[in-house]
N, C-alpha and C positions, 0 to 999 in steps of 0.2 A: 759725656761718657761714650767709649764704642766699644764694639762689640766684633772682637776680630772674629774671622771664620776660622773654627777649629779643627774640623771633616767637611764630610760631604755635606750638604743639605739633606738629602734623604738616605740614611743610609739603610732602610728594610732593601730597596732597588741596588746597593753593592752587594748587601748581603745574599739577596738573590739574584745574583748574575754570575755568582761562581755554583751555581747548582747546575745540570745536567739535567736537563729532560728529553726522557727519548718519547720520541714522536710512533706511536702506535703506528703498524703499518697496516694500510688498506687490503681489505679483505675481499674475497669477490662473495661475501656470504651476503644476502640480501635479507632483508627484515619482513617477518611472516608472523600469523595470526592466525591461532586454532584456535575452534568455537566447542563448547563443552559440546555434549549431544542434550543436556537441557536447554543451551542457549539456541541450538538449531532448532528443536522441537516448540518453544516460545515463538522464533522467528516464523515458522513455518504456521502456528495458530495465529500469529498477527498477517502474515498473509491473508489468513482466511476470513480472517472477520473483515479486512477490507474488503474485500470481494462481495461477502455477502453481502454489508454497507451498501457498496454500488450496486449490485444488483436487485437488494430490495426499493430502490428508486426505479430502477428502470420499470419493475413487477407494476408498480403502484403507479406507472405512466401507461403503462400498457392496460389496468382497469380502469381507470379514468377514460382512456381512450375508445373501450369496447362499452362502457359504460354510456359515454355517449353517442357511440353507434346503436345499440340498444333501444337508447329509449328515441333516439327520431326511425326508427323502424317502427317503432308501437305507434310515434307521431302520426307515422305518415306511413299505417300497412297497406295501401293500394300501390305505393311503390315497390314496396317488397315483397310481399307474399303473390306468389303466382300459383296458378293450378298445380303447379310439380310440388314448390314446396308442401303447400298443404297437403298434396297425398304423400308426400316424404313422412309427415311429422304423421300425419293419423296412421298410417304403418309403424313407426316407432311407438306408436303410443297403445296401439293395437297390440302390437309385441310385449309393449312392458305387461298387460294385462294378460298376459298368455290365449290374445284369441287367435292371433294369426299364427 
């Protein structure tokens, strides 16, 4: 048995090649993106919790850090305390008690 060709093989591709399409013409508008003023106002609190994230590490390196200046002062107060400090501190301390 055979089987002559009776068209095209595909004809949806004749069917569309007698159609017309006009090609959109280039525009000079560029594509842009506005933010609600909730979405700014979100942005702007996620800004800020980072910030403070980071800065409360830094805070908690900085008492760690005087925390251990601290106690090797109490270690070892013949390094540190001198005659100045100690009349610094008993005048502050004189003052807090309203004598001086």
């Amino acid at each position: 048995m055979t089987i002559d060709r009776v068209g095209p093989l595909n004809k949806i591709l004749k069917a569309g090649s007698d159609i017309n399409v006009k090609k959109s013409s280039r525009s000079s508008k560029k594509d842009s993106v506005e933010l609600s003023p909730e979405a700014k106002k979100m942005a702007e609190i996620s800004q800020a919790e980072s910030q403070v994230k980071s800065a409360s590490e830094i805070r908690q390196e900085l008492t760690v850090q005087r925390i251990k200046a601290l106690r090797s002062k109490l270690e070892n107060p013949d390094e540190y305390l001198t005659k100045e400090i100690a009349e610094a501190i008993a005048e502050k301390v004189a003052e807090s008690f309203g004598i001086k």
